[in-house]
NUMARLUM-140268 format. One line per 3 residues: number of its first residue (from 0); their letters; for each residue x, y, z of C-alpha. Coordinates in steps of 0.02 Angstrom, whole numbers, padded with zeros to 5 digits. Layout:
BEGIN
NUM	A	X Y Z; ... .
This chain:
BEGIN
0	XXX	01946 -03447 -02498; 01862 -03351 -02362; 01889 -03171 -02348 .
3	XXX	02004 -03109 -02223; 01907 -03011 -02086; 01926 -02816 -02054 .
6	XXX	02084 -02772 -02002; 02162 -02946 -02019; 02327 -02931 -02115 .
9	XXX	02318 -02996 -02302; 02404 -03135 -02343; 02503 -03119 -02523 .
12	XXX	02443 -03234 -02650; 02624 -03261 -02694; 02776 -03240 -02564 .
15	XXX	02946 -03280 -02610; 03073 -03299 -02434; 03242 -03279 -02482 .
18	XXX	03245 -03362 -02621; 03384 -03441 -02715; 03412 -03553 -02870 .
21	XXX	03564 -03636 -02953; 03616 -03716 -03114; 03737 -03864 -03111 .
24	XXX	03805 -03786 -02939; 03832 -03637 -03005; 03709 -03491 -02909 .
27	XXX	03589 -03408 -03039; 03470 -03319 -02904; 03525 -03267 -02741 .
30	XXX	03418 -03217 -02574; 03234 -03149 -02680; 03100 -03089 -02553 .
33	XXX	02960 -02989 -02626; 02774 -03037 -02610; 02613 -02988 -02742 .
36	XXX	02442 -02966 -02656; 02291 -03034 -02734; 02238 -02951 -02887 .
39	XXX	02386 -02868 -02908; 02524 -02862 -03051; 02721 -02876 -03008 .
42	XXX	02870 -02853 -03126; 03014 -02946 -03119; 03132 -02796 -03235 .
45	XXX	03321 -02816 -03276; 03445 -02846 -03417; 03475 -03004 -03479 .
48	XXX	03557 -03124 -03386; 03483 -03042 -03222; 03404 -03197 -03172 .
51	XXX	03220 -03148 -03190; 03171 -03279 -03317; 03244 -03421 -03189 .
54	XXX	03175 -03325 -03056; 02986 -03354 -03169; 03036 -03540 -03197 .
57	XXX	03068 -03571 -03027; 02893 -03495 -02981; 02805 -03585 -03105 .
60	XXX	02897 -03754 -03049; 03010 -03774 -03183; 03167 -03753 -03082 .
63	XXX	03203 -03802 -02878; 03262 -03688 -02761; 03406 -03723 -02653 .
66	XXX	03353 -03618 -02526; 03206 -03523 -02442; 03042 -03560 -02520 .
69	XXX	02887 -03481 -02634; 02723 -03491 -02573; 02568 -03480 -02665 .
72	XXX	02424 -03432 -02561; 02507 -03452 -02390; 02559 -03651 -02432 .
75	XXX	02736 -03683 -02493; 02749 -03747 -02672; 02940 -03736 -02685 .
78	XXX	03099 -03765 -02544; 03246 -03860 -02535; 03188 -04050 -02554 .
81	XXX	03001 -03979 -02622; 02938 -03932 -02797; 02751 -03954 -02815 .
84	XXX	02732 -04001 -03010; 02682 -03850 -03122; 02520 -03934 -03178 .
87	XXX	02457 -03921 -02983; 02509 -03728 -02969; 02363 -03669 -03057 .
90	XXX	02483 -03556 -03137; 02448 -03495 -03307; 02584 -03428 -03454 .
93	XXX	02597 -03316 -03596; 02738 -03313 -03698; 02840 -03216 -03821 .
96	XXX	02789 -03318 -03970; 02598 -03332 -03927; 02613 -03506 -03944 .
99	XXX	02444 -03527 -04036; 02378 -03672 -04140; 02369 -03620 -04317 .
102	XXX	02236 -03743 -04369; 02098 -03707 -04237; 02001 -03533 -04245 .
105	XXX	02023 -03389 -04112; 01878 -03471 -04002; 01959 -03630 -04011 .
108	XXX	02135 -03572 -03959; 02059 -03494 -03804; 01954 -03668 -03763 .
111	XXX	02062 -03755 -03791; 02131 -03792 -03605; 01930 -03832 -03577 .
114	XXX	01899 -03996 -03647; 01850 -04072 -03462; 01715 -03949 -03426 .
117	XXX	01522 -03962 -03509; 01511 -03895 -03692; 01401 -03748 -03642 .
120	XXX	01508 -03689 -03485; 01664 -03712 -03613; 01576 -03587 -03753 .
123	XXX	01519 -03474 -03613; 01692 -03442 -03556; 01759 -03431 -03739 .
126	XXX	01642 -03321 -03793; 01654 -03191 -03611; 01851 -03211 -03637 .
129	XXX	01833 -03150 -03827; 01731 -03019 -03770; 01835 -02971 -03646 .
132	XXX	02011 -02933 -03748; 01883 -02853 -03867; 01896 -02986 -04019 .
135	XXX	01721 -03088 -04029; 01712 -03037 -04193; 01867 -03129 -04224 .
138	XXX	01787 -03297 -04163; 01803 -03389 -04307; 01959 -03309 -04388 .
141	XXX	02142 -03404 -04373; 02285 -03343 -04306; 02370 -03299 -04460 .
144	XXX	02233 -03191 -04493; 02264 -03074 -04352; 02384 -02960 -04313 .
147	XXX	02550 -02956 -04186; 02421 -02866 -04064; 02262 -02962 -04089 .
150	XXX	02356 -03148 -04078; 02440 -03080 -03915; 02262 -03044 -03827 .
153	XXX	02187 -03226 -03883; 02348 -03284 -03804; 02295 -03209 -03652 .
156	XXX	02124 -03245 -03676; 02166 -03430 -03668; 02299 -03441 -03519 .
159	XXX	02143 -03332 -03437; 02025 -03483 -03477; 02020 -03603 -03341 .
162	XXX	02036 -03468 -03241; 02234 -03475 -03143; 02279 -03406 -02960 .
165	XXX	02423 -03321 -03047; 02469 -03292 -03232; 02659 -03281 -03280 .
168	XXX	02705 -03163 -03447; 02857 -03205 -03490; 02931 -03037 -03601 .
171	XXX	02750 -03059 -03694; 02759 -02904 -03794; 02957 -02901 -03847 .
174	XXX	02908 -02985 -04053; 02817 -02830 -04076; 02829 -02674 -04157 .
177	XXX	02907 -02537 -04006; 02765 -02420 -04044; 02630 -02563 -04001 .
180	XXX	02725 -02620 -03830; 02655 -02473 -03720; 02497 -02461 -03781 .
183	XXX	02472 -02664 -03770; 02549 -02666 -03609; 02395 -02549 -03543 .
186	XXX	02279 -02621 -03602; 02339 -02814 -03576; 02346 -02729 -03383 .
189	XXX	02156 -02657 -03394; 02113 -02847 -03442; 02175 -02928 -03298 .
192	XXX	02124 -02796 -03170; 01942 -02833 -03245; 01964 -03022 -03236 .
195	XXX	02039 -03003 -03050; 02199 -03081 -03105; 02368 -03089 -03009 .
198	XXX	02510 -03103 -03133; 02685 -03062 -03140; 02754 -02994 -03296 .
201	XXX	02944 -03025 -03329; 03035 -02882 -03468; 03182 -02797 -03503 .
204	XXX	03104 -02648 -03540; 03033 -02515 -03431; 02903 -02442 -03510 .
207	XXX	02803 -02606 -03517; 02836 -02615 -03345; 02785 -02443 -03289 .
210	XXX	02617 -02446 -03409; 02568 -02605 -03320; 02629 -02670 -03150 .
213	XXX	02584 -02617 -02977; 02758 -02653 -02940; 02911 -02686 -03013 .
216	XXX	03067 -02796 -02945; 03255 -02727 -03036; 03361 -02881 -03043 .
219	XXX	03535 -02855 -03079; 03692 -03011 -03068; 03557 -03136 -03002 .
222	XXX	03509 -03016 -02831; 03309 -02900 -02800; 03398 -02732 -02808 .
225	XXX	03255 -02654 -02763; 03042 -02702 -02755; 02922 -02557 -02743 .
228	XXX	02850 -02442 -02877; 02881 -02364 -03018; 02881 -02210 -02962 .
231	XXX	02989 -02233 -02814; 03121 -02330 -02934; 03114 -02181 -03030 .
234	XXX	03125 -02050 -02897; 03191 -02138 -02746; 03304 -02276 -02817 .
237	XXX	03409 -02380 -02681; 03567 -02391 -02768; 03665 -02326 -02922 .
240	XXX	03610 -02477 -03035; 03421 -02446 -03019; 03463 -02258 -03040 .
243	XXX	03553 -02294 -03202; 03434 -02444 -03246; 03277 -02351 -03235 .
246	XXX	03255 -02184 -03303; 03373 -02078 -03386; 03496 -01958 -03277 .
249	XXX	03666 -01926 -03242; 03754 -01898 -03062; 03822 -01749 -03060 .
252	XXX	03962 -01703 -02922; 03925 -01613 -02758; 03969 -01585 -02594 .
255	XXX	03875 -01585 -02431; 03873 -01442 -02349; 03858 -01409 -02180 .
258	XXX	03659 -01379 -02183; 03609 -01524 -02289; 03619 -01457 -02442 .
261	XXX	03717 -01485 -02593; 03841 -01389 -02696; 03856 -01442 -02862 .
264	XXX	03883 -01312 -03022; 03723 -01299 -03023; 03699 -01238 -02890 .
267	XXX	03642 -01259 -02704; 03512 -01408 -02719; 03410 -01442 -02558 .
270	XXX	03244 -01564 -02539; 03170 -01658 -02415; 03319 -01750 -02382 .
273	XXX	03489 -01804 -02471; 03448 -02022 -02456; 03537 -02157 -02508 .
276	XXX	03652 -02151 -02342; 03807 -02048 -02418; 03927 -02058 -02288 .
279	XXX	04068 -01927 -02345; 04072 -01749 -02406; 04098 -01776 -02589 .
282	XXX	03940 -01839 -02674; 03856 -01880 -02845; 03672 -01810 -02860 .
285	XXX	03565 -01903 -02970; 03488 -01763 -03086; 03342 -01817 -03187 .
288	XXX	03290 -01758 -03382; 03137 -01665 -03278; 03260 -01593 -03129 .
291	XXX	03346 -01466 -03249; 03243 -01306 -03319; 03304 -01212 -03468 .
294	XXX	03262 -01035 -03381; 03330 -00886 -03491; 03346 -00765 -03313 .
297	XXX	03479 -00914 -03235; 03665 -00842 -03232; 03714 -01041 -03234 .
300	XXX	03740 -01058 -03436; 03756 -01212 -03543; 03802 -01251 -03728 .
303	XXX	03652 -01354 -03817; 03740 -01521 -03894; 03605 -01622 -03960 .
306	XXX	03415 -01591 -03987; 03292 -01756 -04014; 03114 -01725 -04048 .
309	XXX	02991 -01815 -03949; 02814 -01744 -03982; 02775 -01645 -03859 .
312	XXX	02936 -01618 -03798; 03114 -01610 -03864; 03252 -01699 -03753 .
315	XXX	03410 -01578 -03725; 03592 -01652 -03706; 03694 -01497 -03612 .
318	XXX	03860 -01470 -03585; 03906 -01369 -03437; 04068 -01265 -03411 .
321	XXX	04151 -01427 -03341; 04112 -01534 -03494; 03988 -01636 -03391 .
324	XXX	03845 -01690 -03506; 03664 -01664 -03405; 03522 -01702 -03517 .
327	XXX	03345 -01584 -03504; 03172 -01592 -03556; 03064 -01425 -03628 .
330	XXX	02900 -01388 -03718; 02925 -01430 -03886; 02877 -01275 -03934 .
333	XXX	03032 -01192 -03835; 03157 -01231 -03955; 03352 -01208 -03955 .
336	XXX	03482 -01244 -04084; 03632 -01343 -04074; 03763 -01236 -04036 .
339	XXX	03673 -01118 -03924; 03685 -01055 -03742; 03569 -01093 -03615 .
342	XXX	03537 -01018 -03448; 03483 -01189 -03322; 03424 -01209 -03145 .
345	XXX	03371 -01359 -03061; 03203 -01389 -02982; 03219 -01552 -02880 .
348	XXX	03084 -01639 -02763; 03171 -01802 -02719; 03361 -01770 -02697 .
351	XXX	03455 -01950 -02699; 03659 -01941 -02661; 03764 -02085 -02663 .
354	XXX	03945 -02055 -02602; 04066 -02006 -02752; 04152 -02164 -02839 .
């Protein structure tokens, strides 16, 4: 493919236009855009039932569309009367379950998908895929001799093989242990941007999705809440379901005043600008963990209800005069009991409103 020249747009390796799938007549996906650039990772991230696994089949050309189309590399593989077999997507998959052959070794899992090409081109790409998800010492060794972990990265190793346009991981980290997720999720990321691979990743949970997209699409009732990155999600969500989907917070009650700002018992709270388009006086502020500061000089008090260790931090659920819960992070070396009264005030870069109720 020849290289777009300077200042030429790029063109997405995969575009989806208003997409929309349906089961037995019954609408599953409604009205997806979003588009991943070349070498880049996306996230398709919702609860279950959100429609992000049928929105990954329908990629992959498992399922038609009933409207729009997906394009891979500027040419339309799926619209209404059009679904270009799977097999001629160059798409490859990971799974949940790995999906490996127990009889054949770890070099012959990942050649598997090889047989066409010359013996010595097949071991050569084994052997620079082994190397590359750091198990060549595990050549020889069968799956049930590796760990959760290690049979996850020959699973990758071997959709990486005959080398795909786009990779699909489908929740590929969810059978293992919570403390392994993150930490695979980086590294399976670190892989792929060193192979040059565009994949989308499809999860539940946001921490895989944070450690290793580019960015992440929120699905919620079968409809792309919102597609942009993590940190915007987190700081800059478009509606109240990404605000309560990603993250943790709480929206506390305010009003607008005349100059912008809002009053909440908090306190005046004033950013770059209140977003989110609230239209009447009485607002909900979404207040972050990382918004509220325990500050002993504040006159604003609240009663500590609940303290949870988290290394280097402890996570603070407050109860303000009200009875409105706000939750608070702190050094975890600035400890409070149960029981006790705090002084708080907020500290608040991106202030996001949405009209109250």
């Amino acid at each position: 493919m020849l290289s777009p020249a300077p200042g030429d747009p790029v063109r997405p390796l995969l575009e989806l236009q208003d997409v929309a799938v349906a089961y037995d007549g019954l609408s599953v996906v409604q009205g997806v855009s979003f588009a991943v650039e070349q070498g880049a990772i996306g996230c398709l991230l919702g609860p279950s039932g959100c429609g992000k696994t049928t929105l990954l089949r329908a990629i992959s050309g498992f399922e038609p569309v009933i409207q729009g189309a997906i394009l891979l590399d500027g040419q339309p593989v799926s619209r209404r009367g059009l679904t270009i077999a799977p097999e001629k997507r160059r798409i490859g998959m990971v799974f949940q379950e790995f999906s490996l052959f127990p009889h054949l070794t770890a070099y012959e899992n990942v050649v598997f998908g090889l047989h066409n090409r010359p013996r010595t081109e097949r071991r050569a790409r084994g052997l620079e895929l082994l190397e590359l998800v750091g198990l060549k010492h595990c050549s020889q060794v069968y799956p049930h001799q590796l760990s959760g972990g290690q049979q996850q990265r020959i699973a990758l190793a071997r959709a990486l093989a005959p080398n795909p346009r786009l990779l699909m991981l489908d929740e590929p980290f969810s059978s293992l242990d919570v403390e392994l997720r993150e930490g695979l999720a980086r590294e399976v990321r670190e892989i792929l941007k060193r192979e040059g691979t565009t994949a989308i990743l499809v999860t539940h949970d946001q921490s895989e999705a944070f450690a290793m997209a580019d960015e992440i699409g929120v699905m919620d009732g079968g409809f792309l809440q919102q597609w942009d990155t993590g940190y915007r999600l987190y700081h800059e969500p478009a509606n109240r379901f990404v605000a309560d989907f990603v993250g943790q917070g709480v929206l506390l009650a305010g009003e607008l005043t005349a100059g912008g700002q809002v009053a909440t018992e908090l306190g005046l709270v004033q950013g770059p600008s209140p977003t989110n388009g609230a239209r009447n006086a009485s607002v909900e502020i979404l207040i972050r963990p990382d918004d509220v500061v325990i500050d002993p000089e504040s006159q604003v008090q609240a009663k500590v209800v609940e303290r949870l260790f988290r290394g280097a931090h402890f996570l603070y659920t407050l109860r303000l005069p009200s009875g409105t819960r706000i939750l608070s992070v702190a050094p975890s070396h600035q400890a409070h009991e149960p029981g006790e009264e705090v002084g708080l005030r907020l500290d608040i870069d991106h202030v996001v409103t949405f009209d109250r109720g």
